[in-house]
C-alpha positions in Angstrom: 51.5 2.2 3.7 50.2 -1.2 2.2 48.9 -1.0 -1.5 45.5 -2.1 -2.4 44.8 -4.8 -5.4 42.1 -5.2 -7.4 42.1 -8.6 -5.8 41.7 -7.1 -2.4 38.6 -5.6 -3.9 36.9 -8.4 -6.1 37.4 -10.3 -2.6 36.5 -7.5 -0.4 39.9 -8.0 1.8 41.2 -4.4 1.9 44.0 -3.7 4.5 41.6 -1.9 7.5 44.3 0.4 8.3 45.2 1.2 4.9 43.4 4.2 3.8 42.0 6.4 7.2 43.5 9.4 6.0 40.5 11.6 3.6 43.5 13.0 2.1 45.7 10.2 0.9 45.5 9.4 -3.0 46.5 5.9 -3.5 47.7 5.2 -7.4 45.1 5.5 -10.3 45.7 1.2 -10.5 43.8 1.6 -7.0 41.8 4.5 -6.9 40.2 4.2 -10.4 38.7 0.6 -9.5 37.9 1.7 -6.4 35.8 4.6 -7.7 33.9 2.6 -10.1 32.8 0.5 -7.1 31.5 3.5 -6.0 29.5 4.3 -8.8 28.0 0.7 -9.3 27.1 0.9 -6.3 24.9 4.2 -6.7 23.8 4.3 -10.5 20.5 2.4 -10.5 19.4 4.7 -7.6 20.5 7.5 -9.0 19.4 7.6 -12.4 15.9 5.5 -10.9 13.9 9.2 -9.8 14.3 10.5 -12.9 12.8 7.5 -14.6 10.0 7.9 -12.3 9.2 11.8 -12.8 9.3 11.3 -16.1 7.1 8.4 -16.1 4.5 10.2 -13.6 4.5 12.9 -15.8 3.6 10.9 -19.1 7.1 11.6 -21.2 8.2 8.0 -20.1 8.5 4.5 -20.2 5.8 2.7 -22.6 4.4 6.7 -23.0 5.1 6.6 -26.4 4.9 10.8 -26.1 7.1 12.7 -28.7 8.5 14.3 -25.9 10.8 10.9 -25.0 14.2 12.5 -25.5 13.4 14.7 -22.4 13.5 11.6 -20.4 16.7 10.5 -21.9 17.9 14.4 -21.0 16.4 13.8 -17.1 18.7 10.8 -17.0 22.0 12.5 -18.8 21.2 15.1 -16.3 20.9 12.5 -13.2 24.2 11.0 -13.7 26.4 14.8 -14.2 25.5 16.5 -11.6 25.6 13.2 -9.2 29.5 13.3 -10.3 29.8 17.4 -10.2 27.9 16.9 -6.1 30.0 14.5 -5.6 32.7 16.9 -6.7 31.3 19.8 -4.0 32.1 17.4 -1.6 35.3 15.6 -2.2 37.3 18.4 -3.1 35.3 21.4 -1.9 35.0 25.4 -2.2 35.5 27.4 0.8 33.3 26.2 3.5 31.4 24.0 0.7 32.4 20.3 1.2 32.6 17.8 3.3 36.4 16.9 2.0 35.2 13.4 2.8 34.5 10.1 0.5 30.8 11.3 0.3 29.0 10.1 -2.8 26.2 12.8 -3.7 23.1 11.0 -6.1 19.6 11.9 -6.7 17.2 11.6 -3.6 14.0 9.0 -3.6 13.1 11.1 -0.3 11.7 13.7 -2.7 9.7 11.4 -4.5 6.4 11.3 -2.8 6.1 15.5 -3.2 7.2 15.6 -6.8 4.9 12.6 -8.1 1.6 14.4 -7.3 2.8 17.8 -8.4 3.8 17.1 -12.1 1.2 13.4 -12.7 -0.2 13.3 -16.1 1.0 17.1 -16.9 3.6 16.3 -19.2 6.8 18.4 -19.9 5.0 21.6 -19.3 5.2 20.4 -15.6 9.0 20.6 -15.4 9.4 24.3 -15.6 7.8 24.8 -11.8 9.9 21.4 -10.7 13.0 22.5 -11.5 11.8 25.9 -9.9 11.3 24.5 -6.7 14.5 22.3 -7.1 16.2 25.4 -7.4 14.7 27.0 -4.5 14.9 24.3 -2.2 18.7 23.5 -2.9 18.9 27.4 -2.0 17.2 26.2 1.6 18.8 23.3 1.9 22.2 25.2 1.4 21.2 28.1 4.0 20.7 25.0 6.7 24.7 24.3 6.4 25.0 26.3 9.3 22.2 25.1 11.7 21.8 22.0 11.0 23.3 20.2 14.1 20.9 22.5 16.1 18.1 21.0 14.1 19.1 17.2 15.5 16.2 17.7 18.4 13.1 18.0 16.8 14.2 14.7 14.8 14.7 12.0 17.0 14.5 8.1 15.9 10.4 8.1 16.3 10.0 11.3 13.4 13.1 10.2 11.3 11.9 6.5 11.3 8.4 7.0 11.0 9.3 9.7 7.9 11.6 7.1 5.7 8.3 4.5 6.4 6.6 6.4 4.7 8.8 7.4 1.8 9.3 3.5 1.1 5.0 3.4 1.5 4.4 6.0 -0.9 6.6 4.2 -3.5 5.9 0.5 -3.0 3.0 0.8 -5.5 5.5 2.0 -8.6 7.4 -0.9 -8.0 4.4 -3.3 -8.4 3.2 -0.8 -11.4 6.3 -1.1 -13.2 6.9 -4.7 -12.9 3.2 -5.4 -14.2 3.9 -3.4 -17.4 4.1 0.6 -16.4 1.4 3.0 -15.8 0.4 3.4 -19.5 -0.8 0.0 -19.5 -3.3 0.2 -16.7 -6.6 -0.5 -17.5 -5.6 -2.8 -20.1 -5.4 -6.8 -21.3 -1.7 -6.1 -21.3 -1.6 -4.8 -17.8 0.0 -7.4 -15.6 0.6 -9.9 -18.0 3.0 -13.5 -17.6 6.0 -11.9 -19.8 6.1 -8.6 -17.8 6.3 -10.4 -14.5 8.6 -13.2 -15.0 11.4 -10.8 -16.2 10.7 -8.6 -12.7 10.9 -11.5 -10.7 14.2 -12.5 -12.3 15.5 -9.0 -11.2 14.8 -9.8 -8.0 15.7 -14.1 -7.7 19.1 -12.7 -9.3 19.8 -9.8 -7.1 18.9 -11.5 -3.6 21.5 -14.7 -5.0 24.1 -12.2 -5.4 23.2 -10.0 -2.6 23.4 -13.4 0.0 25.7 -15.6 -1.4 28.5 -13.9 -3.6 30.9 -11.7 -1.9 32.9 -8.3 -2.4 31.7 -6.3 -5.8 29.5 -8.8 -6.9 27.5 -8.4 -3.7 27.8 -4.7 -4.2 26.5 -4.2 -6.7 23.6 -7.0 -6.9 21.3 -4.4 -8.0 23.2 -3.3 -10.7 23.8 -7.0 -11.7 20.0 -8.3 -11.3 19.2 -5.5 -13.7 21.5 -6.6 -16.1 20.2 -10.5 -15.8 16.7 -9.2 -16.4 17.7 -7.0 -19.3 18.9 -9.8 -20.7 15.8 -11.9 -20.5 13.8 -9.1 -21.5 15.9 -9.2 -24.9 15.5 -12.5 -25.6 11.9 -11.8 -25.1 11.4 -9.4 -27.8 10.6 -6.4 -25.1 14.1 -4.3 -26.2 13.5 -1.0 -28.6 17.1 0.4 -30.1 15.2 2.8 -31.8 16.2 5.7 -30.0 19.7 5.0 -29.4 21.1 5.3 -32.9 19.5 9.0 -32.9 21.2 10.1 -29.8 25.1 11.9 -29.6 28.2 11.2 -28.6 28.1 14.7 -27.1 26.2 17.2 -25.4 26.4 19.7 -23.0 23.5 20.9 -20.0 21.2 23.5 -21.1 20.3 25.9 -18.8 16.1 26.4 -18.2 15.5 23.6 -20.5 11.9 23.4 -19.7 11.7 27.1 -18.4 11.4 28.2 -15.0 8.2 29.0 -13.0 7.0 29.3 -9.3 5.0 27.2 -7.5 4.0 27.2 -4.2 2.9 23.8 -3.1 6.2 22.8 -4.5 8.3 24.8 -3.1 6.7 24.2 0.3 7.4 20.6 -0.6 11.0 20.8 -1.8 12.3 23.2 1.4 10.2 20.8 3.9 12.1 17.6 2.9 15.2 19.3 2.3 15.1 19.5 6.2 14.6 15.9 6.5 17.5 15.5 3.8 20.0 17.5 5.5 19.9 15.4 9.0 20.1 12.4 6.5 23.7 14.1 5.5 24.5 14.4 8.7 23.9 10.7 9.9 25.3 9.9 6.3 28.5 12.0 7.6 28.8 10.2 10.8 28.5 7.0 9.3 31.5 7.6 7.3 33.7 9.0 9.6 33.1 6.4 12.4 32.7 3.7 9.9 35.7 4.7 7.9 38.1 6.2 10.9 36.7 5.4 14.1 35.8 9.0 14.8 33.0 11.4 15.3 32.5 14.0 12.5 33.5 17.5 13.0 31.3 20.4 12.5 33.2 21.9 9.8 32.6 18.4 8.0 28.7 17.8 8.6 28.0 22.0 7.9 30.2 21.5 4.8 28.9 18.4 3.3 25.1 20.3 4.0 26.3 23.1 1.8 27.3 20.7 -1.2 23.7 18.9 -0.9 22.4 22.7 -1.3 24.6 24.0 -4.0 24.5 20.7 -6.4 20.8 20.3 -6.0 20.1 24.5 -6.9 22.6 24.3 -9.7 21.4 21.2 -11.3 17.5 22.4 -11.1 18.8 25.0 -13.2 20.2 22.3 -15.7 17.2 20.0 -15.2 18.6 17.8 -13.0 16.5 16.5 -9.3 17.6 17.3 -5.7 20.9 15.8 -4.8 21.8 14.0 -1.0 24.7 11.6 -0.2 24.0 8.6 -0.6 23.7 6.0 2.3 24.7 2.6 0.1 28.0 4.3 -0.3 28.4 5.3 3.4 28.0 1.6 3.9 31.0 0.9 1.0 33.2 3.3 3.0 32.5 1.1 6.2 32.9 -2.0 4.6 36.1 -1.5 2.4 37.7 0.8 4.9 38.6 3.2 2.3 38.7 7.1 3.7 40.6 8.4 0.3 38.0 11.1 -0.8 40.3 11.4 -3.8 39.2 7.7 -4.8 35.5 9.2 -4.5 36.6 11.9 -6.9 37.9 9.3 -9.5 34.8 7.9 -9.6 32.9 11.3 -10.0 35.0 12.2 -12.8 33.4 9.0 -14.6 30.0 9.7 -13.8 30.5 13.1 -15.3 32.2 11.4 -18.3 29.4 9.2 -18.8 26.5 11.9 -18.3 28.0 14.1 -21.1 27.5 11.3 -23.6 23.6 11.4 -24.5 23.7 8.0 -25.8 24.1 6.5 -22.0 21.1 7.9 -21.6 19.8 6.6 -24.5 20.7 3.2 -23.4 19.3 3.2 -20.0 16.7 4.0 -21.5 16.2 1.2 -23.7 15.4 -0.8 -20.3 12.1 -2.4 -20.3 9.9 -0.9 -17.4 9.0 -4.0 -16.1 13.1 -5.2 -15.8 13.5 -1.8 -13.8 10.2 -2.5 -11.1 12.0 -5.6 -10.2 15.1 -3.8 -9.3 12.5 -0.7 -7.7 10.2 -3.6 -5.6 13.6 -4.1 -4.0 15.2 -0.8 -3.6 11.7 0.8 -2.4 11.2 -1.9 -0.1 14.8 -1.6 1.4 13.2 2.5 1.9 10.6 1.0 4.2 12.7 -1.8 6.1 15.2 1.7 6.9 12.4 3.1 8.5 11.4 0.0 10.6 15.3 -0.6 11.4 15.1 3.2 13.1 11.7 2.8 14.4 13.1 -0.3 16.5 15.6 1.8 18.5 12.5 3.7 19.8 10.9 3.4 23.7 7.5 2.3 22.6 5.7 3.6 25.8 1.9 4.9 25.4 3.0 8.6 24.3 5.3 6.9 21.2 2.9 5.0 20.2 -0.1 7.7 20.2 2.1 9.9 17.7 3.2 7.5 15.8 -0.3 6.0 15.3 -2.1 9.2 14.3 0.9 10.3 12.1 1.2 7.3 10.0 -3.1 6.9 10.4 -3.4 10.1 8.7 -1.3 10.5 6.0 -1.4 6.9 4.7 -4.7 7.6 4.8 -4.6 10.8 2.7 -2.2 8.7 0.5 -5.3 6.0 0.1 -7.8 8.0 -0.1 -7.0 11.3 -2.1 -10.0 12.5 -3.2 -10.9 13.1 0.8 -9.2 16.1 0.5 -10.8 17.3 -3.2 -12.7 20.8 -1.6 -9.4 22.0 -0.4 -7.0 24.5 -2.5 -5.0 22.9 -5.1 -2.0 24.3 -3.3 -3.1 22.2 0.0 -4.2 19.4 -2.4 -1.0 18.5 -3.3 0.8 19.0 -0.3 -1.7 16.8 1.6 -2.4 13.9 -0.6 1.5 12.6 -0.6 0.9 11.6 2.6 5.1 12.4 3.7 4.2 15.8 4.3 1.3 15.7 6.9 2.9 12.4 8.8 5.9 14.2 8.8 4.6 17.4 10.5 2.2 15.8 12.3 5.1 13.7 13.8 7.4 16.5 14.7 4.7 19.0 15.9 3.3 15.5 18.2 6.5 14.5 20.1 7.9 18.9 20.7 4.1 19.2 22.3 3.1 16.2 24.0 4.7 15.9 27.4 6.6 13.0 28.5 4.8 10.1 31.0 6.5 10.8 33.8 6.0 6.8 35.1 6.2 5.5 31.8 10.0 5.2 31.5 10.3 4.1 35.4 7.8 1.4 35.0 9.4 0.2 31.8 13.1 -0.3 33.5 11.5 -2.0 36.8 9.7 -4.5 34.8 13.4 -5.3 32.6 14.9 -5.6 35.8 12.5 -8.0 37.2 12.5 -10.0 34.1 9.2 -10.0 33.1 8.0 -9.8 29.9 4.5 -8.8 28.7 2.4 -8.1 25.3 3.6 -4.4 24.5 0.4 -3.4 23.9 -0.8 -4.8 27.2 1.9 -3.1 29.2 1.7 0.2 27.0 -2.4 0.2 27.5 
């Protein structure tokens, strides 16, 4: 079987047939490089949540709370158990793993729940996150074994109308971020020239790379633009060492960090996207094996690589860590590079763990300037939405479609807007409601199981495409 060079992979001309086997490990020369690839590709977005919990919570970015370090924890945290998931599925336990080049990394898709429930509360609101962390990793882990069954009640009109909304929800931290952070609002400083000309370099930098370099440096164009704007931003003046000289060389998860409570409305939240984040996994898993091998995924592979989402993101709550999913950017990697080894994935989950048992990583990242990371979010958030409208366009949009998909996305952007609407209800239904995710979702997937199909819609649609005609859709949909 042909070698790959790091050539191949600077140029992004690896040998198609090369690596289809999951179970082939090519030499360290190849599979080290090859696993890095695989982390640049993931490590903005995965250390990126945590940055933003912390921030909602007040302990982050421009904060200046005493309780800093915990961020720089939340990140160390981010990047281990990202390489110990990613461990769950490459090389597995029992019926836990995927055995497949599945990259595991923390999940934006959790976002618009766990802003709401800790904002402005400080550290004292990590003990009930990581408590529903825990308890929804233990949910997501008990769907291993129906999750295939679950495919029905999620077709392209729920699941694209649900990762719309996740990108909508999160737009507005990537304008808040690049206009100087949440601390500043309210403020002269908010929004001023400096903070926006080193976001917009972010993205100028990322989209030159993205469209017009090739192989790793288009890979990782994030990763790259960051670096650019981190640059600038040093030049600048906006850089702070301070806290990187005071961090180790060394240390090692603490368990219940922050404590451990119970809280409803969280819980509620974690389990419910965990649904949405296990038929994710499974798409993620088809993607990879027809990408990767030209084949359809077994269901020993999509129960088993449901299982590792569950157990990494229950044993890193535990740790402090956020819930854990594969990650589609690298399912994408797989289909691009042709590279099936999951032992190549391993090499480059062995260096995440490296790196997130050194405190001063942390301590680095977070020496970013918040307004150099909104210009990497404005992109990455916005690539969340343009997901959803890429599904959504695979969808029939007859009269019934459209109805649910208007009065899911009318009422919980809505809510989303207009928060305070809901400011007589429980605190518990508060904070379910006001994300927006949850009530579009369920609104969504309670819609299209009740609502009965048009019986003429479907045959009027296909006479029309036959006769050629083409009309205004909301004319013919009307």
């Amino acid at each position: 079987m042909k070698q790959a060079r790091w050539s191949d992979v600077l140029g992004g001309r690896l040998d198609e047939a090369q690596l289809k086997n999951p179970d082939y490990m090519p030499p360290l020369s190849t599979a080290v490089p090859l696993g890095i690839q695989h982390v640049l590709a993931m490590f903005v977005s995965n250390v990126t949540p945590a940055i933003i919990i912390a921030g909602a919570a007040g302990f982050g970015f421009g904060s200046q709370s005493p309780d800093f370090e915990n961020l720089v924890y939340m990140i160390q945290m981010a990047i281990l158990f990202a390489g110990i998931g990613t461990l769950f599925q490459t090389i597995g336990m029992g019926p836990v793993g995927g055995r497949l080049p599945i990259v595991l990394g923390t999940s934006f898709a959790f976002l618009p729940v766990m802003i709401p429930a800790v904002a402005g509360q400080g550290v004292s609101a990590m003990a009930a996150l990581m408590g529903g962390v825990f308890i929804g990793g233990l949910f997501h882990f008990s769907l291993g074994s129906i999750v295939k069954r679950m495919r029905f009640a999620l077709p392209p009109l729920v699941t694209g109308l649900i990762v719309l909304m996740i990108g909508l929800a999160l737009v507005r931290v990537g304008i808040q971020y690049s206009a100087g952070g949440v601390p500043l609002i309210g403020t002269e400083e908010y929004g001023a020239l400096r903070y926006w000309s080193v976001a917009i370099v972010v993205v100028l930098v990322t989209l030159l790379l993205k469209f017009f370099a090739r192989g790793l440096w288009s890979i990782a164009a994030v990763l790259l633009g960051l670096v650019v704007g981190y640059c600038v931003a040093l030049v600048m003046g906006m850089v702070d060492f301070g806290n990187v000289s005071d961090a180790g060389w060394l240390a090692l998860p603490s368990p219940f960090k922050w404590g451990f409570e119970f809280s409803m409305p969280i819980v509620i939240g974690m389990c419910f996207m965990s649904i949405i984040s296990a038929i994710e996994t499974v798409g993620d898993v088809s993607g990879i094996t027809k990408g990767g091998a030209g084949r359809e995924a077994t269901d020993r592979e999509i129960s088993g690589a449901t299982y590792a989402d569950g157990l990494a993101t229950a044993v890193g709550g535990v740790f402090g860590s956020l819930p854990n999913t594969s990650f589609s950017q690298n399912v994408g990697l797989v289909s691009m590079t042709g590279v099936m080894s999951r032992h190549v994935v391993t090499c480059g989950a062995l260096f995440l763990i490296l790196c997130g048992l050194i405190p001063k990583v942390g301590a680095v990242i977070a020496t970013v300037p918040i307004a150099v990371l909104g210009g990497g979010v404005i992109i990455m958030f916005g690539m969340v939405a343009a997901a959803g409208v890429k599904i959504l366009s695979a969808v029939e949009w007859n009269r019934r479609n459209m109805v649910i998909f208007a009065v899911s996305l009318s009422v919980g952007l809505g809510l989303q807007l207009e928060p305070d609407a809901l400011q007589h209800l429980p605190e518990t239904a508060q904070i379910l409601l006001t994300s927006g995710l949850l009530p579009s979702a369920f609104l969504a997937i309670a819609l299209n199981l009740l609502l009965p199909e048009e019986a003429g819609e479907d045959v009027r649609a296909s006479q029309t495409e036959e006769r050629g005609e083409i009309q205004p859709v909301g004319v013919r949909d009307a």
